[in-house]
C-alpha positions as semicolon CSV with decimal commas, in nm:
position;residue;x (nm);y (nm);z (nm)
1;X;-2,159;0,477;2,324
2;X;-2,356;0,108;2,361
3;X;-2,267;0,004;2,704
4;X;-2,076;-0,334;2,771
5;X;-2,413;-0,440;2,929
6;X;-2,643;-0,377;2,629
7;X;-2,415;-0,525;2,376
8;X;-2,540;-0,919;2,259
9;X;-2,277;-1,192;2,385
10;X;-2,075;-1,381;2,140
11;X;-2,363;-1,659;2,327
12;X;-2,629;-1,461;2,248
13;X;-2,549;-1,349;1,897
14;X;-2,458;-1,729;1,824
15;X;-2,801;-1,841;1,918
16;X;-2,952;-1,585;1,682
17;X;-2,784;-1,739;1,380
18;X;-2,926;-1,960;1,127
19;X;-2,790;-2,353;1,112
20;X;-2,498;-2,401;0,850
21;X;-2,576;-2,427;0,497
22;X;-2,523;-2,781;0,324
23;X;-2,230;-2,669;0,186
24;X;-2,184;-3,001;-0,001
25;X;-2,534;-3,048;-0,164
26;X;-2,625;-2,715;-0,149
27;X;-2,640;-2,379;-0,312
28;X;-2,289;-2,311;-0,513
29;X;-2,096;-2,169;-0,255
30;X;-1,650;-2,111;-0,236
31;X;-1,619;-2,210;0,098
32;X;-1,702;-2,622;0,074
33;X;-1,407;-2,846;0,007
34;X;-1,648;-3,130;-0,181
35;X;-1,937;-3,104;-0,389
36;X;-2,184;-3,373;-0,443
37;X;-2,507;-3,268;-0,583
38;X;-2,700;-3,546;-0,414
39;X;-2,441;-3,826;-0,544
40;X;-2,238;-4,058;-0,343
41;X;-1,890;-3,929;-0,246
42;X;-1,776;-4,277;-0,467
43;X;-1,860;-4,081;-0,751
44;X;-1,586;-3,807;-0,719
45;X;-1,354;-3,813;-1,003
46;X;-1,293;-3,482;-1,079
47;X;-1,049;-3,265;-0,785
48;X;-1,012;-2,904;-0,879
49;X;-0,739;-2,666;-0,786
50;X;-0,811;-2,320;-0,763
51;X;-0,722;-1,977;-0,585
52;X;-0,814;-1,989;-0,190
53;X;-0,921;-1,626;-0,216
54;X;-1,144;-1,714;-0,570
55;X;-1,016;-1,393;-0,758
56;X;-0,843;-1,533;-1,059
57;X;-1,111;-1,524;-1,332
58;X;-1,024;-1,870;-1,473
59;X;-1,100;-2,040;-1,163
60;X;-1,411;-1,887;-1,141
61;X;-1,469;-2,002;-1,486
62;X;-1,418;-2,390;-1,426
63;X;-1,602;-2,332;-1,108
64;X;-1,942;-2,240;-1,286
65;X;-1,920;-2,529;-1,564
66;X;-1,878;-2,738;-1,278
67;X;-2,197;-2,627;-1,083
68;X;-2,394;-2,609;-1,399
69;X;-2,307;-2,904;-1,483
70;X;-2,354;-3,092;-1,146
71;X;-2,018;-3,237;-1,199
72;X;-1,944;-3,336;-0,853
73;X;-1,597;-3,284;-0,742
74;X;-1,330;-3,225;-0,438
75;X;-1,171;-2,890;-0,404
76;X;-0,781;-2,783;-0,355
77;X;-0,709;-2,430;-0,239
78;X;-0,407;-2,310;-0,358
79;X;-0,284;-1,978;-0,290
80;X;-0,185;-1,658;-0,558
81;X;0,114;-1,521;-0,565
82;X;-0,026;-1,139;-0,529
83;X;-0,128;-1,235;-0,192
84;X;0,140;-1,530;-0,047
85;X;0,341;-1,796;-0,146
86;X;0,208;-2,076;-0,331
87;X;0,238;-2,403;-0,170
88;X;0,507;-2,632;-0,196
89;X;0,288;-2,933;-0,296
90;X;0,135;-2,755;-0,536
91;X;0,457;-2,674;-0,722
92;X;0,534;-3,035;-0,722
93;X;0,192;-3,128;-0,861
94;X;0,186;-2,867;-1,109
95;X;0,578;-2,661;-1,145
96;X;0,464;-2,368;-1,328
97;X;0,254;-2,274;-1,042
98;X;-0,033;-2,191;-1,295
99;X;-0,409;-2,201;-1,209
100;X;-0,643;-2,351;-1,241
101;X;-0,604;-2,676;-1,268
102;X;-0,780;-3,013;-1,278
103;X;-0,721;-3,409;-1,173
104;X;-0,965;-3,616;-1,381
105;X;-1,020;-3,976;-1,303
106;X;-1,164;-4,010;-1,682
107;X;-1,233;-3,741;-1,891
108;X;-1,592;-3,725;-1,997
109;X;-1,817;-3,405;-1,968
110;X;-1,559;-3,148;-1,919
111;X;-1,521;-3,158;-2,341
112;X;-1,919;-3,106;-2,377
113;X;-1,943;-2,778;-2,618
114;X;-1,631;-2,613;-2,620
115;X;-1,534;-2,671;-2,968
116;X;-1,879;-2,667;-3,104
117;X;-1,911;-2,475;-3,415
118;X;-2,134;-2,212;-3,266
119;X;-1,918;-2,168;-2,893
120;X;-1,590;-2,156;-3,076
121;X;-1,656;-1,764;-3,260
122;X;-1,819;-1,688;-2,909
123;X;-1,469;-1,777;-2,762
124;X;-1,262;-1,610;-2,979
125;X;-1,503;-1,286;-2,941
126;X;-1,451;-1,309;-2,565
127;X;-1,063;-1,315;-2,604
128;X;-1,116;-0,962;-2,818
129;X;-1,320;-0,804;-2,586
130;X;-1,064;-0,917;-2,300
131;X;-0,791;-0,795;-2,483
132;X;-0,939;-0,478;-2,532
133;X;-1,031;-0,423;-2,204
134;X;-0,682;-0,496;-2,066
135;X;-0,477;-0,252;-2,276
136;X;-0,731;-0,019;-2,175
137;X;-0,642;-0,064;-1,839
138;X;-0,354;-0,201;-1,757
139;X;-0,137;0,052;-1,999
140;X;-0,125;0,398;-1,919
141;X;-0,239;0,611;-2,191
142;X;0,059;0,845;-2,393
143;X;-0,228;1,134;-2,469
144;X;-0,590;1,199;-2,466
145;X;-0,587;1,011;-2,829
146;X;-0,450;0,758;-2,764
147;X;-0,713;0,716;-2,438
148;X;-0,996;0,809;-2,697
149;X;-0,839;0,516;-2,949
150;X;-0,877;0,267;-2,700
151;X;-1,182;0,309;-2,513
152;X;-1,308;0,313;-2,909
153;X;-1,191;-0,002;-2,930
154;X;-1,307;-0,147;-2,644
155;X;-1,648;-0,006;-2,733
156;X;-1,707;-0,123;-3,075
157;X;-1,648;-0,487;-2,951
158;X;-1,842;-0,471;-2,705
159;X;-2,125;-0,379;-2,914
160;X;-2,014;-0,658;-3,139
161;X;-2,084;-0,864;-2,802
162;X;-2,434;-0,705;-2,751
163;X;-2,493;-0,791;-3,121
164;X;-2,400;-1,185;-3,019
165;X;-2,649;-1,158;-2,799
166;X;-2,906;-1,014;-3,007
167;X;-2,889;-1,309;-3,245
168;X;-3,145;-1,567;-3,033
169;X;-3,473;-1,427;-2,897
170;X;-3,357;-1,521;-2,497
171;X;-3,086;-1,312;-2,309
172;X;-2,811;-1,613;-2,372
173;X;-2,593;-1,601;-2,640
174;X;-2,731;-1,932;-2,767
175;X;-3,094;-2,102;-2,694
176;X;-3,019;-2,178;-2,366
177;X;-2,761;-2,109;-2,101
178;X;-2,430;-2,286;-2,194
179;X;-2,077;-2,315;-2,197
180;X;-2,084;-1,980;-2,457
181;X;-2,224;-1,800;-2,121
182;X;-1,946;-1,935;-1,891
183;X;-1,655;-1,833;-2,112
184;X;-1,789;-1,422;-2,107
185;X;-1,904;-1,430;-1,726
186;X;-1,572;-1,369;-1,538
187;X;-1,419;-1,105;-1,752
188;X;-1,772;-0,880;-1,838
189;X;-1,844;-0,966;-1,480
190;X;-1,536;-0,772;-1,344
191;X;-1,587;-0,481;-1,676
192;X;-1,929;-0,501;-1,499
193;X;-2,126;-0,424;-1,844
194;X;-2,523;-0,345;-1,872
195;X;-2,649;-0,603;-2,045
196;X;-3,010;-0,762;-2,019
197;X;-2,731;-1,080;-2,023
198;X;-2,648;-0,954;-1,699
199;X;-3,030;-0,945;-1,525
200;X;-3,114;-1,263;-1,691
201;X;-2,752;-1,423;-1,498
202;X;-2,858;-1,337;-1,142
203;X;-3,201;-1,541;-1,150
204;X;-2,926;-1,822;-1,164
205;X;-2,825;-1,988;-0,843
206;X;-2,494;-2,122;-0,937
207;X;-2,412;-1,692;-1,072
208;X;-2,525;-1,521;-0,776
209;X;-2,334;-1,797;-0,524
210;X;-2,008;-1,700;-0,708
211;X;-2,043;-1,385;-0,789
212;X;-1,832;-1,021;-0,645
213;X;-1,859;-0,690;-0,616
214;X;-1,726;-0,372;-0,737
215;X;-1,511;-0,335;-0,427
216;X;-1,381;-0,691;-0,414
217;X;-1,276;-0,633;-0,829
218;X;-1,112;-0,326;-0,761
219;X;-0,877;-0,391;-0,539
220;X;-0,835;-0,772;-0,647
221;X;-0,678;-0,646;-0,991
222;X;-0,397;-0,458;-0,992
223;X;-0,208;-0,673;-0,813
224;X;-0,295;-0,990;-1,082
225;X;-0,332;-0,797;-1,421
226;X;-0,012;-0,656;-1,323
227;X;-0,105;-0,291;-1,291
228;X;-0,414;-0,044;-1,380
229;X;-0,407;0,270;-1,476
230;X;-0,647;0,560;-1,411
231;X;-0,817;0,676;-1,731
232;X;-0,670;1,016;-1,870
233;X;-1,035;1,123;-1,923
234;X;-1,154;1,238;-1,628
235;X;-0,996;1,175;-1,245
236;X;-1,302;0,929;-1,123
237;X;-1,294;1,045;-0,755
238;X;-1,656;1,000;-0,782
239;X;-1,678;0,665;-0,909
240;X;-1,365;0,578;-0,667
241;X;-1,545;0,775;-0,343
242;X;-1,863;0,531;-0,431
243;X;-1,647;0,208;-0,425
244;X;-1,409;0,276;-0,165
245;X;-1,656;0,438;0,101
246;X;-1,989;0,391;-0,051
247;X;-2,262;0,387;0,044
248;X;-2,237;0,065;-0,122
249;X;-2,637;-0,033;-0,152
250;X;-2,605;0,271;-0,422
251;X;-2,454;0,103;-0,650
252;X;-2,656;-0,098;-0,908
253;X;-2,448;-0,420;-0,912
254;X;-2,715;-0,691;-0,846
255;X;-3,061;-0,792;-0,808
256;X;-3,169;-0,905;-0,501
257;X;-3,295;-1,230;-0,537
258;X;-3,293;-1,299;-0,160
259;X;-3,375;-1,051;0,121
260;X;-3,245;-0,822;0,282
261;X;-3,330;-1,042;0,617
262;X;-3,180;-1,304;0,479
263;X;-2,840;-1,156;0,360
264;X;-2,804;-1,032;0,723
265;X;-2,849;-1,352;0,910
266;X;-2,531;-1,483;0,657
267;X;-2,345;-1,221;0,744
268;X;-2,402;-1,257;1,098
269;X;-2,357;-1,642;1,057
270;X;-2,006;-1,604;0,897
271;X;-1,872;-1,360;1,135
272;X;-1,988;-1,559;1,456
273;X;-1,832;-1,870;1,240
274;X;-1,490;-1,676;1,208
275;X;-1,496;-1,382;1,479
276;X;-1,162;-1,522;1,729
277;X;-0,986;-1,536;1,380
278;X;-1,130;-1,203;1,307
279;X;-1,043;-1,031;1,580
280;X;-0,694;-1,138;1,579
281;X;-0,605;-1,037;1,292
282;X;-0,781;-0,678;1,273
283;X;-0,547;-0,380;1,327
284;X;-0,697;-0,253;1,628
285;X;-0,420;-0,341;1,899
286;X;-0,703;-0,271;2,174
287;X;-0,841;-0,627;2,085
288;X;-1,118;-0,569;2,369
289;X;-1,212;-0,242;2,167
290;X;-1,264;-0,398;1,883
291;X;-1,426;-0,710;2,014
292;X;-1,676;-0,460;2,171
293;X;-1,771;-0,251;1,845
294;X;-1,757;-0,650;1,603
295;X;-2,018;-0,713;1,838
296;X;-2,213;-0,370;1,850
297;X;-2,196;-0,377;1,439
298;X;-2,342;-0,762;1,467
299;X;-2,618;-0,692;1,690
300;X;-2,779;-0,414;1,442
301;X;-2,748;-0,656;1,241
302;X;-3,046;-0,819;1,369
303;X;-3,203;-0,539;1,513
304;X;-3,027;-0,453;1,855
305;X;-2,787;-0,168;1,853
306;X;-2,832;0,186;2,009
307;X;-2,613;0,461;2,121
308;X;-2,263;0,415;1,963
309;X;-1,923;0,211;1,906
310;X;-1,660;0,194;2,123
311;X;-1,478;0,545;2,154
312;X;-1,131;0,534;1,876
313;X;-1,280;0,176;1,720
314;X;-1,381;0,351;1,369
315;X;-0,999;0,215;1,201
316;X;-1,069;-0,139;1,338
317;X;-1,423;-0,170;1,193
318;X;-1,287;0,005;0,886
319;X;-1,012;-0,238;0,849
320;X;-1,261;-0,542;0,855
321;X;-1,446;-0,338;0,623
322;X;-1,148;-0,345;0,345
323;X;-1,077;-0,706;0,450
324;X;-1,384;-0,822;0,322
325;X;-1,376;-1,043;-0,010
326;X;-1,670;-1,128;-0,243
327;X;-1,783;-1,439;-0,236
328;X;-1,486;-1,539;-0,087
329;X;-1,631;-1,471;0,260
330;X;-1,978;-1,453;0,198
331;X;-2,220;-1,415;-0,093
332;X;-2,243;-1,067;-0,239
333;X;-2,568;-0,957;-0,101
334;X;-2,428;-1,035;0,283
335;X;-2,077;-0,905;0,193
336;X;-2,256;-0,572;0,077
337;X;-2,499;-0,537;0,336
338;X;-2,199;-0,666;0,630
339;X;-1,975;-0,403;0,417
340;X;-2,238;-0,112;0,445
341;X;-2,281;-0,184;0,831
342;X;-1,921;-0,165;0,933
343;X;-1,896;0,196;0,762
344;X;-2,218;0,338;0,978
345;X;-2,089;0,211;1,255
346;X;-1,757;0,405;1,215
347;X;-1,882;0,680;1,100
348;X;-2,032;0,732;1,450
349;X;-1,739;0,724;1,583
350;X;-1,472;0,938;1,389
351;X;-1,405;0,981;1,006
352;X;-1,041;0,811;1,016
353;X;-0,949;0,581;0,784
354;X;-0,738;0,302;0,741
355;X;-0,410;0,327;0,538
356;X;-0,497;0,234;0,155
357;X;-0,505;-0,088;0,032
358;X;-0,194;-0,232;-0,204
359;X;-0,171;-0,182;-0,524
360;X;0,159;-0,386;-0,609
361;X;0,034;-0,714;-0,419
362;X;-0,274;-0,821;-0,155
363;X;-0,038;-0,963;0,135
364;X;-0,194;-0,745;0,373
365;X;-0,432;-1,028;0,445
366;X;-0,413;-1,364;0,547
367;X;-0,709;-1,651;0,475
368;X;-0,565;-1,957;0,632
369;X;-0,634;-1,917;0,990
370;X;-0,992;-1,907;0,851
371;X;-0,941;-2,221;0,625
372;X;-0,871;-2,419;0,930
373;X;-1,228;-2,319;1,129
């Protein structure tokens, strides 16, 4: 194992990290609480409440109009059901509970396109494909038939969807990027579809600041579509062995548009950021242990690591591996890459694993201590 001696300081490792992105002017980001685009804060007139963890797909909808558009606007963090209790002043600003929502000092460009005559099919053909998706998956299946009837289903409309896109020349469903593009991007984005749609989204900033991975939608589901079912074709175990313990840089679910380099110095930037919240709340009891092998996994990061982990640290760093969320922590190249580390560096230690992550609800993790830092 690494000796105490070789292992980078929480100093040292701090000094190696890259100054704060403007998260106000900036790149599209979940973590900033205001968003300006270059305008004064007097120009604010739009406050959006959505999920502190940014799973629910609608959320993540409003979120992108709102970056496309350059709307600037103030953000609420409210928190989901599936993984706490919402807050009180939430429930007297809005009593169903229901999110997202929006305050609007006047309301202006929110409107722009949504009931134009060529969005409004596009809308209605996103509501099919949803709906097939979800009885697909969120309703176990009676026989092999009635598995076969429903993936048919969910098939044909999605090549209805491919033929959508095959009506203009560009990989948008109309000229340009618009509000058409926002509507399908939460929902195909979790059924993770191949479409050139897909390669032309991630050469967009505002996409690839917002968008998750396979591991993130996985386990983020169940719990808010209410259940999901295995499909009666097949058992998966490969598919689930490649989400669950990777290795997670061999799965084809983004382009790098950044590099490597780079996603590693935001990884290392939002650990050092959180790491006494971090290390509180992992399940290794030995708090020292784990401190040692956070550290260990951080310096590789950037190039300093030999020999091994602590000795019994592999369910700690496996923990933090589960407890990472997509882009809720970090962007998805970092989260992958940060992801990916934490595994090798268990794996030199021992092959035991964490207990599995809830189905039925997501309280086995806790985000405000890090909303406060």
């Amino acid at each position: 194992m690494a000796s105490s001696s070789s292992l980078l300081s929480w100093d040292q490792l701090r000094a190696l990290c890259d100054p704060e992105p403007d998260k106000v002017n900036g790149p599209a980001n979940v973590q900033s609480y205001l968003r300006l685009f270059g305008q004064p804060e007097s120009s604010v007139e739009v406050t959006f409440y959505r999920d502190l963890f940014f799973w629910c797909p609608y959320c993540e909808k409003v979120t992108l109009f709102l970056e496309e558009k350059r709307i600037p606007y103030r953000v609420r963090k409210v928190t989901m059901f599936c993984y706490g209790e919402k807050e009180a002043w939430y429930k007297k600003l809005e009593p169903s509970g229901m999110l997202p929502a929006l305050s609007l000092a006047k309301y202006g460009p929110l409107e722009f396109g949504m009931t134009d005559s060529t969005v409004i099919p596009l809308r209605k053909l996103e509501r099919r494909l949803f709906s097939a998706w979800c009885q697909w998956l969120c309703y176990p299946s009676s026989s092999k038939a009635d598995e076969d009837r429903r993936a048919a289903t969910f098939t044909s409309i999605a090549q209805q969807v491919e033929g959508a896109l095959s009506v203009t020349p560009g990989p948008y469903f109309l000229p340009t990027f618009s509000i058409a593009d926002v509507v399908f991007i939460p929902y195909v984005e979790r059924m993770r579809a191949s479409f050139e749609w897909f390669d032309a989204l991630w050469t967009r900033e505002v996409y690839r600041g917002l968008a998750s991975d396979f591991f993130t939608h996985v386990h983020d589901l169940p719990p808010q579509m209410g259940g999901c079912y295995v499909s009666a074709n097949g058992d998966g175990s490969k598919e689930r062995q490649l989400v669950n313990r990777g290795p997670w840089n061999a799965v084809p679910q983004f382009s790098p548009q950044e590099t490597l380099d780079e996603w590693k110095k935001e990884a290392l930037r939002r650990c050092v950021r959180h790491k006494d919240a971090i290390v509180a709340v992992n399940a290794d009891t030995d708090k020292a242990r784990f401190d040692a092998a956070f550290r260990f996994v951080l310096g590789g990061l950037v190039g300093h690591q030999g020999g091994a982990p602590p000795a019994g640290s592999a369910l700690g760093l496996r923990h933090l591996r589960n407890q990472i969320s997509i882009p809720r922590d970090m962007s998805v190249g970092a989260g992958v890459v940060m992801r990916q580390a934490l595994e090798d560096a268990a794996a030199l230690d021992s092959d035991l694993q964490p207990p599995a992550l809830p189905v039925k609800h997501r309280r086995d993790q806790d985000a405000r201590p890090f909303q406060k830092l």
